[in-house]
Structure formats: structure tokens, C-alpha cells
C-alpha positions as CSV (number, residue, x, y, z in Angstrom):
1,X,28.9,-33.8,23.4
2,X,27.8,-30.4,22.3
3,X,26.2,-31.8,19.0
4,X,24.5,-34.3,21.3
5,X,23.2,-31.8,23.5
6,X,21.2,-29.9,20.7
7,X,20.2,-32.7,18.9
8,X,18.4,-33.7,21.7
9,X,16.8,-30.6,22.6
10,X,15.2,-29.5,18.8
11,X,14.6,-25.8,20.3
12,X,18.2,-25.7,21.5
13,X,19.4,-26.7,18.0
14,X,16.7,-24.3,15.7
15,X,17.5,-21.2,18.0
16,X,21.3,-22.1,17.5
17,X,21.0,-21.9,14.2
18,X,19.0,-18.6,13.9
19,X,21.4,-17.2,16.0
20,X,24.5,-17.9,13.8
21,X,22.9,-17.0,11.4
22,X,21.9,-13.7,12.5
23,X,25.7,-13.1,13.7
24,X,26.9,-14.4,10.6
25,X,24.3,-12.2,8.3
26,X,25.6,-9.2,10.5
27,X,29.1,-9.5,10.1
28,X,29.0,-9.9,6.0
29,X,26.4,-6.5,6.1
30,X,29.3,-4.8,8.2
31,X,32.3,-5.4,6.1
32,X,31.5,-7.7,2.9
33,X,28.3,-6.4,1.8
34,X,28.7,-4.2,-1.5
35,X,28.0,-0.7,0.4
36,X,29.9,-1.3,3.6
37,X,32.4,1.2,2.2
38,X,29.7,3.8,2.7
39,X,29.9,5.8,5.7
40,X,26.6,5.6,8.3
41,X,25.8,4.2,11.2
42,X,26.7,0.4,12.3
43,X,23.0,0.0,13.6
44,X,21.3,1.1,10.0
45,X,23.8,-1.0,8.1
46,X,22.8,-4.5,10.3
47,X,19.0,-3.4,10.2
48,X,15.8,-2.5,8.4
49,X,11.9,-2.1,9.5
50,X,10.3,-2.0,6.4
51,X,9.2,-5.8,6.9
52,X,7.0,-4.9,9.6
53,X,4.2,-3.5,6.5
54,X,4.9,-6.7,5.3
55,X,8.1,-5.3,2.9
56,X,9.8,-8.7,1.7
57,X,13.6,-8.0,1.6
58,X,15.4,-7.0,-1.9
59,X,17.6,-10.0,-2.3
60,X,15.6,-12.8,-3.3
61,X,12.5,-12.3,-1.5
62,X,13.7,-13.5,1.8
63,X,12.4,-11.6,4.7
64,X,14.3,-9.2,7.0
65,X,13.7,-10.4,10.3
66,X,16.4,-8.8,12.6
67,X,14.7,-8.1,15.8
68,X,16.5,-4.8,16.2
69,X,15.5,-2.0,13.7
70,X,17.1,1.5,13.2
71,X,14.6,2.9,11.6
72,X,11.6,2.1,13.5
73,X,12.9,3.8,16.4
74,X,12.6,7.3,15.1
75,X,9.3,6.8,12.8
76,X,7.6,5.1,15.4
77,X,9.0,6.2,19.5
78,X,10.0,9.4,17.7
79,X,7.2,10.5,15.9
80,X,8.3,9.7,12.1
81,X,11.3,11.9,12.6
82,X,13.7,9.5,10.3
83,X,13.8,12.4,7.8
84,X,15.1,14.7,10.2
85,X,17.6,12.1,11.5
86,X,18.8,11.4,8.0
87,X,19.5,15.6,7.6
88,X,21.7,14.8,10.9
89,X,23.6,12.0,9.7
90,X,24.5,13.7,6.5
91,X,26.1,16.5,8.7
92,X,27.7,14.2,10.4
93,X,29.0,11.2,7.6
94,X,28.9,13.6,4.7
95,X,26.8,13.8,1.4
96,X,26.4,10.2,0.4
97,X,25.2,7.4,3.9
98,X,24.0,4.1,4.2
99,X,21.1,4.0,5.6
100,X,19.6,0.6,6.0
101,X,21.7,-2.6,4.8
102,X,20.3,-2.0,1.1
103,X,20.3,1.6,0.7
104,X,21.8,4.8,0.2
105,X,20.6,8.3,0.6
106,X,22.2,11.2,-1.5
107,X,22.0,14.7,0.0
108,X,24.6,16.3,-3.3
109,X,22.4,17.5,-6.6
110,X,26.0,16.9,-8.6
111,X,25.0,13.2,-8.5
112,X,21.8,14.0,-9.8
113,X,23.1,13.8,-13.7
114,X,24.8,10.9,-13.0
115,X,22.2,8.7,-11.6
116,X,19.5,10.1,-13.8
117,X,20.8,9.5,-17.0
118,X,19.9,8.3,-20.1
119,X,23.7,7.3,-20.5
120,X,23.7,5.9,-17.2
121,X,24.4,1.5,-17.1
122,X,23.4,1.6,-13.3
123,X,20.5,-2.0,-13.4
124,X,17.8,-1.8,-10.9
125,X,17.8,-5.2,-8.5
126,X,15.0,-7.4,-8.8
127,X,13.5,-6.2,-5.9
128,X,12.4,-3.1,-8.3
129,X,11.0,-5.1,-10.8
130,X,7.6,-5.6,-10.5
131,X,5.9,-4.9,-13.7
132,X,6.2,-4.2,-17.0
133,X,7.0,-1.1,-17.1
134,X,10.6,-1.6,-15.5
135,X,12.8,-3.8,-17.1
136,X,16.2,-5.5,-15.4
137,X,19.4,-5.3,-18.1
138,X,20.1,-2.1,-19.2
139,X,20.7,-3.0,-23.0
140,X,17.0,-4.6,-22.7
141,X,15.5,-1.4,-21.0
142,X,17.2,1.0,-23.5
143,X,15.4,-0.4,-26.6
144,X,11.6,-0.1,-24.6
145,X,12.3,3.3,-23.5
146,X,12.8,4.3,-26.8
147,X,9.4,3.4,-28.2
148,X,8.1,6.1,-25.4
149,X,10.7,8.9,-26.5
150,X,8.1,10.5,-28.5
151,X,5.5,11.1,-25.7
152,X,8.2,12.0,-23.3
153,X,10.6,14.1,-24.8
154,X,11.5,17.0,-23.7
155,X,9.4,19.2,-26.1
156,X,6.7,17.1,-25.5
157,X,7.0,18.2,-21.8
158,X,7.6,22.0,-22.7
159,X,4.0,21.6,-24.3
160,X,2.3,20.0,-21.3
161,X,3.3,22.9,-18.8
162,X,0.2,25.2,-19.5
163,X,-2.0,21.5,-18.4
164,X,0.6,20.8,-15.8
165,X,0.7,24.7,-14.5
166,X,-3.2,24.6,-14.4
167,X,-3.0,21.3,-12.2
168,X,-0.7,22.8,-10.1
169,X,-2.8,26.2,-9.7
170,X,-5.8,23.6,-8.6
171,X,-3.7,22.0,-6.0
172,X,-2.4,25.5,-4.5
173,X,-6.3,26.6,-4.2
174,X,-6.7,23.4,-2.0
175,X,-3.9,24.4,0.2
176,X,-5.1,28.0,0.5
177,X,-8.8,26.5,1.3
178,X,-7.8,24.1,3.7
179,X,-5.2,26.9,5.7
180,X,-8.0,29.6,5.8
181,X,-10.4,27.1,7.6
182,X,-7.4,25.5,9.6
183,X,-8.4,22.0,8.3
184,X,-5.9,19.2,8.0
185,X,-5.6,17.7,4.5
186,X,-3.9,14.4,3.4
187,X,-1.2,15.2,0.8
188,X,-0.5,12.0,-0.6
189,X,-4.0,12.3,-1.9
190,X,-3.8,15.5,-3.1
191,X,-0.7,14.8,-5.2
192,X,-2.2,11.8,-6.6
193,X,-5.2,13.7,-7.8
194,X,-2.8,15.8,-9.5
195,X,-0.9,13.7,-11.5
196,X,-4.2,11.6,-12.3
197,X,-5.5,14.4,-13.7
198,X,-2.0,15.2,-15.4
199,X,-2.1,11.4,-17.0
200,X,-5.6,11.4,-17.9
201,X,-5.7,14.8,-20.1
202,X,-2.6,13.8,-21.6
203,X,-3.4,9.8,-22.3
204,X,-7.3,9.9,-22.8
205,X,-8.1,13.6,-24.0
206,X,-9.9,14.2,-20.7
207,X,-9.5,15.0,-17.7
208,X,-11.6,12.9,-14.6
209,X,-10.9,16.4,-12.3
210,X,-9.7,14.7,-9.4
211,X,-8.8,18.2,-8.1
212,X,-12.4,19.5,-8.4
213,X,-14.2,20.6,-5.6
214,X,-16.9,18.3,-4.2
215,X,-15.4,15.3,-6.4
216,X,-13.7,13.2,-3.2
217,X,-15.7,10.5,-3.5
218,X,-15.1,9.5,-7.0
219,X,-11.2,10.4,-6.4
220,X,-11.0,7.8,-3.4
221,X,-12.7,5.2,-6.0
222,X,-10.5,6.2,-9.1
223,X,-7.3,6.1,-7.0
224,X,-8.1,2.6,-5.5
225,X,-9.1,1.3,-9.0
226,X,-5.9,2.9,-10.5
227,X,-3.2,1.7,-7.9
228,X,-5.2,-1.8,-8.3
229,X,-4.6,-1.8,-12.2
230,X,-1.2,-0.4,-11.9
231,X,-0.1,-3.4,-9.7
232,X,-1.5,-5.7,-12.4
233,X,0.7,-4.7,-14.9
């Protein structure tokens, strides 16, 4: 009779559906999913809101559409303080939480070495892999990272500081300009000017001095063109 009943109301049936499958999703992120032996809290393993910036989910692509979000609550009704609630949890659950159904967050530098590593067999999820600059298997990635040894060797870095030191120097004088006139300044910018500037000495011979004073306007236009061409590849 039951069957009956929702095949003759199609609504009946399709929100039926979603809703066992939203228990049934639920109940596999709680206790079968690969981190539910990480501490955190129950809400943050069930939910995400990085979909609502149009985020797809990391496993295959498919949406995360649960209508109840851990996150949003503190970057939106709380003012973006998910940072500071993620310092709280960690005094609460210890060094290593989960913090969404797909992630961790590490608050221990002794797991630095071990995630960082060129030793290290740990394969990013396709989710990550959006270009050709990131590879999936690890004994495909190691062979490709070795053509780039050269230009990213250590040594190679120990030259770069005085470039990478002036940069630096540029963005302090930004800082010190824009707290003696009490003027907000967008930092995301300012730290992409930087490293352009890094890239572009190092790759082309010249730098485009995103930094430089009076030079915003061709920074916004270099920065969109950039992130536009990165994407491509």
C-alpha cells in the first residue's frame, strides 16, 4: 500500500528518496567514511558549505547539497570566524580534527615532514587535479617532478633570497604606507603581486613590478590574465 501511495503522488516518492538518501549519506560519513576515526564534531563530519560558491564535491563531481552546513554558520552569522572556531576545536579534540566530511586540519609541525615529503606515497584525489601541473599516481608524479628539480632545488632557492627578500621588503613598505594613512588594503592582492613579481624575474628575466607604486591598474589586469591562463593549463 505504501509503494502505492508514492507512486501515485510523484513528489511523495522523489522527496522520499532524497530523504534516504540524505540519512543514508549521513550515516556512512559518521562511521564508514575513511576519516570517521578522526575526532571533530558530528555536524562538520555530515556537512560542508563550500558548494554554495558553486564548489562541486571531491568524489566524483557530485554536489554537496546537505541543507545544514557547519561551516557557513561561523563564516557567515559569525563574521568569518571559522579560523578561530577551528583554534577551539583543536583545544578541545586535539592536534589532528575533521572538519568537513572530506577534510582534515593539522595544528602539530611534527606532521609537517611527513606530509611534505619527497618520500611521501600520500596521492591527491581527483578532486585536486585540475591541470597539468598535478599529476594523480604517485610513481607518475615522481618522474615529472624530477624534470623541475633543477629550478627548484634547494640551492636554487638559497640564490633566489636576495629577489625574494627585495619582494618582500616592497610588500612591508605597502603595509607601512597603508597603516600610516589608516587605509584598508586587500591582502590577497598584495600577496599575489608578490609572488608574480617573484615568478616573473625568475621565469622571464624581468620583473612586471606588481609591487610598484602607482602600478594597480596593470596588476588587477595581469592577475586576471594570469589566474585565467593558469586555469587553462
Amino acid at each position: 500500500m505504501l509503494s502505492e501511495s508514492l507512486l501515485a503522488h510523484p513528489w511523495l516518492f522523489i522527496c522520499t528518496i532524497m530523504l534516504c538518501y540524505q540519512v543514508t549519506r549521513a550515516i556512512y560519513r559518521i562511521t564508514y567514511h575513511p576519516l570517521a576515526q578522526f575526532p571533530g564534531p558530528k555536524l562538520a563530519a555530515l556537512t560542508r558549505w563550500s558548494v554554495l560558491i558553486s564548489r562541486p564535491s571531491p568524489y566524483k563531481g557530485v554536489a554537496d547539497g546537505f541543507c545544514i552546513r557547519y561551516e557557513i554558520y561561523y563564516e557567515l552569522m559569525q563574521g568569518g570566524r571559522f579560523a578561530q572556531q577551528i583554534e577551539i576545536l583543536h583545544q578541545q579534540y586535539g592536534p589532528v580534527i575533521r572538519i568537513n566530511p572530506f577534510e582534515l586540519h593539522i595544528n602539530d609541525p611534527e606532521y609537517y615532514n611527513q606530509i611534505y615529503s619527497f618520500d611521501c606515497s600520500l596521492e591527491k584525489r581527483d578532486f585536486h587535479i585540475q591541470n597539468v601541473q598535478h599529476t594523480g599516481p604517485y610513481p607518475r608524479h615522481r618522474p615529472l617532478r624530477r624534470a623541475l628539480d633543477p629550478y627548484l632545488s634547494r640551492t636554487t632557492v638559497q640564490r633566489l633570497e636576495p629577489l625574494i627578500t627585495h619582494n618582500i621588503e616592497a610588500l612591508c613598505r605597502h603595509f607601512a604606507a597603508a597603516r600610516s594613512h589608516k587605509q584598508p588594503i586587500t591582502l590577497s592582492h598584495l600577496y599575489r603581486c608578490m609572488t608574480g613579481d617573484i615568478i616573473t624575474s625568475y621565469t622571464l628575466g624581468k620583473s612586471y613590478d606588481l609591487l610598484a607604486v602607482g602600478n594597480e591598474v596593470n596588476s588587477e589586469s595581469f592577475l586576471r590574465a594570469f589566474q585565467f591562463t593558469f586555469r587553462l593549463l
